[in-house]
N, C-alpha and C positions, 0 to 999 in steps of 0.2 A: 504494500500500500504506500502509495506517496507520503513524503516526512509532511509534507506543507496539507493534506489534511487532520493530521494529528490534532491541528487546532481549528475545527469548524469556523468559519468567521463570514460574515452574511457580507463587508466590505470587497473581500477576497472573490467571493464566488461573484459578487455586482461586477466587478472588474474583468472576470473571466466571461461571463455575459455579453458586456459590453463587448469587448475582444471578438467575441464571435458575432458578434452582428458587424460587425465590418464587409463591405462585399466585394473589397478589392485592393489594388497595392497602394492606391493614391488614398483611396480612405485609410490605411494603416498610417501611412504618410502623414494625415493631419491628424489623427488622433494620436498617436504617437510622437509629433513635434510638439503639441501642448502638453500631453503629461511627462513626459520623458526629457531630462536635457542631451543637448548633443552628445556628452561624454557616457552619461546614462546607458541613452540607444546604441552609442557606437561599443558602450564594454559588452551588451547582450550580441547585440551583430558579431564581435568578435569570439564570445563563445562556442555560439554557432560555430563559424568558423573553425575554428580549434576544435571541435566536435567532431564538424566532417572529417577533417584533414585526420585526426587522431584514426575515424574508422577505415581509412582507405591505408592504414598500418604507415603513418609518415611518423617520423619521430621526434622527439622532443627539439631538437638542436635542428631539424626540415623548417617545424614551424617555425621554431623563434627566429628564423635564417629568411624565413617566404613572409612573416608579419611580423608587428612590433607586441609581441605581450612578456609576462613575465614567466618564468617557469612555474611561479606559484600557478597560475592559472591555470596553464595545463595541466598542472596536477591534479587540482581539482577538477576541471572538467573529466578526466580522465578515471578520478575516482569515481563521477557522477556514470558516466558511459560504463564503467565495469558494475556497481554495484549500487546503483541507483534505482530508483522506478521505471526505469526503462523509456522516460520520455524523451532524450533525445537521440533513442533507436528508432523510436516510432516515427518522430518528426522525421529524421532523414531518410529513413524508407521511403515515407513517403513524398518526400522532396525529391528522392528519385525515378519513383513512378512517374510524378509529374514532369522531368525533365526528359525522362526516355521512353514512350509509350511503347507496351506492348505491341508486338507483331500483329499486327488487325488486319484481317483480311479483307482488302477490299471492298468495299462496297458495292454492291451488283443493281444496276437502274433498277427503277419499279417499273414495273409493268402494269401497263394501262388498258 
């Protein structure tokens, strides 16, 4: 079970609500410039970051070489990825789906 619902909190889940009613990148955009500041948004962006890069087996000394963070960071990210709640496997799976669609077979015209 996730650490962050150990503590039920009706602020939290408002939040993640909000979040999902978002319908696209430019509304992330602006709701995300007002509550978030730039250094805020930009240390989450770089977790991410250091998430993926961590699952595509890069190493500590790749990242801190390809972006600017700390080794602290990776670590923690990397403890989150090995023994975590499992949310930024899920996220990046499906960050992957979405960037390399399955083999789809063509589409075949209707017929009229």
């Amino acid at each position: 079970m996730p650490r962050i619902r150990n503590d039920p909190n009706d602020s939290i889940d408002a939040l993640f609500h909000a979040i999902l009613s978002l319908r696209d990148v430019d509304e992330c955009y602006l709701f995300f410039g007002d509550l978030l500041t730039v250094q805020e948004l930009s240390a989450f962006a770089q977790r991410l970051q250091v998430a993926r890069m961590l699952s595509e087996g890069k190493t500590y000394e790749s990242i801190r070489a390809e972006i600017s963070t700390s080794s602290s960071t990776i670590t923690r990210v990397n403890t989150e990825l090995r023994y975590g709640s499992g949310g930024y496997k899920m996220v990046l799976d499906r960050m992957r789906e979405l960037s390399s669609p399955e083999d789809e077979s063509p589409t075949q015209p209707e017929q009229e």
